[in-house]
C-alpha positions, 0 to 999 in steps of 0.5 A: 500500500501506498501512504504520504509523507507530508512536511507541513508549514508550508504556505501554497501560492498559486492558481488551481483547476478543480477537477470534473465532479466524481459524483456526477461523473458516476451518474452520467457514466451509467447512463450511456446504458441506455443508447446504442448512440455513441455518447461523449463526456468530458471534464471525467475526472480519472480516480480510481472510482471512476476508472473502476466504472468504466472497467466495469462498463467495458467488461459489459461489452461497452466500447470506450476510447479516451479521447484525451485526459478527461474525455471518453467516448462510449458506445454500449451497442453490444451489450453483454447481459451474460456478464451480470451471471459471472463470478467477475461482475460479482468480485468487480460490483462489490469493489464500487458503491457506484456500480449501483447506478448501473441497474436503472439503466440496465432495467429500462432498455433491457428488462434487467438489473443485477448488482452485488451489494455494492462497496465504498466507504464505511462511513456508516449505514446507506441502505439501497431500499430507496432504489428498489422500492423506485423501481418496484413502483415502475412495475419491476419484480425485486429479488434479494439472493441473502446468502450471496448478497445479490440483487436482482431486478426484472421486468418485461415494461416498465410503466409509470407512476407517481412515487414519494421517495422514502428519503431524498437520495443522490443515488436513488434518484438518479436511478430511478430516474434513468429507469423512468425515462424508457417507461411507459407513460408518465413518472412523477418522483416526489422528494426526489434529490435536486443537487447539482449532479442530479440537474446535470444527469437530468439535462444530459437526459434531454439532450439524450431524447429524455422528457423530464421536467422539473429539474432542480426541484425535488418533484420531478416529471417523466414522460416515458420515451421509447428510445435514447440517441447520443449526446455530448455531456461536459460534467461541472467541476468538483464542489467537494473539492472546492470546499477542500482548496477553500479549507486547505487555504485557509488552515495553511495561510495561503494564496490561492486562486480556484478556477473555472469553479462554476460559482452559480452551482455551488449553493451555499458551500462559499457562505458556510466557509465564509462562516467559519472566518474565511475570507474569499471573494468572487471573481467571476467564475474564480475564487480567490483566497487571499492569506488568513493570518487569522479568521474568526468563526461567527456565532448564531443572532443571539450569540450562541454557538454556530452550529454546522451541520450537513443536509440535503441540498441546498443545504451544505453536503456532507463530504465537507462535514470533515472539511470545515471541521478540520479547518476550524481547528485553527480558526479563533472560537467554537463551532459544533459540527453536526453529521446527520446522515452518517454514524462512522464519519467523525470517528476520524478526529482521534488523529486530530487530537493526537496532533493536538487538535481541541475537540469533544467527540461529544456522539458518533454525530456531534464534535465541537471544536475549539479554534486554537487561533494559531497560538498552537501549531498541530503536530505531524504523527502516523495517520490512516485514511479511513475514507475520502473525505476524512483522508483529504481532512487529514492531508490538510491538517498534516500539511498545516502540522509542525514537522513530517506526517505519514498517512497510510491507506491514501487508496482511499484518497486516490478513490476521490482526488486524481493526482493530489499530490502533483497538483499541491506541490504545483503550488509549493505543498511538499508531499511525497508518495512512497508505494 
């Protein structure tokens, strides 16, 4: 396995590029499942999730050719539906949440879905009832094969119906949404998500031939087609790590401009940060970061404690949860950070306290974090990645750490950040990866 070694205390200056969206990458990838047409999408970022997919994908019989970095054709005119029985798609579904996203589309044009209970981070419980109930709604029939945790769905027509999602997720949405757009008839999804990723999955359907009203809202309106064409999709660039370059600035005392950051989609993430004492100004589609020598987290009206906390969006996204927790560390002042969705996802702040960072776990939800305003540099200490998120925090907090850090199991950074170490030692980071 590979790890990090960090020297920390070091001040970045410079311009980045943020990379094309993960999440939203995974989402479009899947939907070229429904066109024999070829599709173009670019901005992908290449990480290993998503390489994974596409693996995936090709081991279906999907032809892909890299156009050039960040830009893949896709033509799934040849679909090969005996590969979802193999003991290879088993071992490679099971290696990548994402490889979920693939049944919606599979169902729509081909009468059926299979996925082995999927992988990625432990970062607590994420049910799939959400998907399968959606397209049991559409007249599918589900099965669940427990001793091999499989799951399977079949139907011979979809047809549409009205449905109230149990909970207004990402993923499940996206699903059932690329299974309702082939139904007969007409679809209307109430609670469904409405991020930025799910607006674009919902115009790169249009653009496919798809009817879909309703986007950016949570109740959306499907009028089933028969069939799908190709299109060109460019995808937005990475809010997560947006968030990141803003709390790495920041915690680092640097300089640093983000460009080409597609402002108008990232709905309240410059604000939250802009709560914690960051200054930041809008520059167009550019954020620059000037040098914090200091900055203070505000407090609620009344004076009390700010309160962050992760929600549905437009509320603030969860995988930054560990982002502004990490930054406050060394802001002036308290915040309580507050993780709803995930019970695994703060566990990761023993290694902030072993660096000398001043928080209380006070539940698996619920940390509060005393600012040190400077007056206490963090130490650099051997770390693991648990996840994505909690391994860019640490990255982060390392880099502004007094002397080395190591931090192992960074796969699992890789899983979300393509060539993080190449692009902050670009700006003056000292990072070294050791395999």
């Amino acid at each position: 396995m590979a790890v990090f070694e960090i020297e920390g205390g070091h001040k970045l200056k410079g311009e980045i590029i943020p990379q094309g969206a993960k999440n939203e990458a995974l989402q479009v990838i899947c939907a070229v499942l429904l066109t024999s047409e070829e599709v173009i999408i670019d901005n992908i970022p290449e990480i290993r999730d998503v390489l994974k997919l596409i693996e995936l994908l090709q081991n279906l019989g999907v032809k892909t050719n890299r156009i050039e970095r960040g830009k893949f054709s896709f033509k799934a005119d040849k679909v090969n539906l005996e590969f979802l029985d193999s003991a290879e798609f088993k071992k490679q579904g099971a290696a990548l949440r994402g490889s979920i996203m693939i049944v919606g589309p599979l169902l729509a044009r081909f009468g059926k879905g299979y996925i082995p209970s999927p992988g990625g981070d432990k970062i607590g419980r994420r049910r799939l009832d959400t998907h399968f109930e959606g397209f049991i709604n559409l007249g599918a029939k589900f099965e669940y094969i427990a001793e091999q945790s499989f799951y399977r769905v079949q139907s011979d027509k979809l047809k549409g119906c009205f449905m109230h999602l149990d909970e207004a997720s990402v993923t499940g949405t996206a699903n059932i949404l690329m299974a309702a757009v082939l139904a007969e008839g007409e679809t209307t999804i109430y609670n469904a998500a409405c991020e930025p990723y799910l607006q674009q999955l919902c115009n790169m359907l249009n653009a496919m031939g798809a009817n879909i009203e309703g986007i950016g809202s949570n109740k959306l309106l499907i009028q089933g087609v028969t069939s799908m064409n190709g299109c060109v999709h460019r995808c937005l660039p990475d809010m997560i790590e947006i968030g990141s370059f803003i709390g790495m600035a920041a915690i680092t005392q640097s300089e640093i401009t983000l460009k080409n950051c597609r402002v108008d989609m990232l709905g309240i993430i410059p604000k939250t940060f802009e709560r914690l004492g960051i200054k930041l100004e809008i520059r167009g589609d550019d954020i620059y970061i000037p040098e914090n020598e200091h900055y203070e987290i505000d407090s609620f009206i009344d004076g009390s404690i700010l309160t962050i906390s992760d929600q549905i969006w437009p509320g603030f996204t969860p995988d930054l949860i560990s982002i502004a927790l990490v930054t406050a560390t060394q802001a002036r002042g308290t915040v309580l950070i507050h993780q709803k969705m995930f019970e695994s996802r703060l566990f990761f702040v023993d290694n902030l306290i072993d660096m000398g960072a001043q928080i209380i776990l006070c539940d698996p939800h619920r940390a509060t974090v005393i600012g040190l305003d400077r007056r206490t540099k963090l130490k650099g200490i051997t770390m693991s990645s648990p996840d994505i998120r909690a391994g860019v925090a640490l990255l982060i907090a390392a880099m502004s750490a007094k002397g080395k850090s190591t931090i192992r199991n960074i796969e699992q950074i890789d899983r979300g950040y393509e060539r993080i170490e190449e692009r902050l030692n670009a700006l003056g980071a000292k990072i070294t990866r050791i395999d």
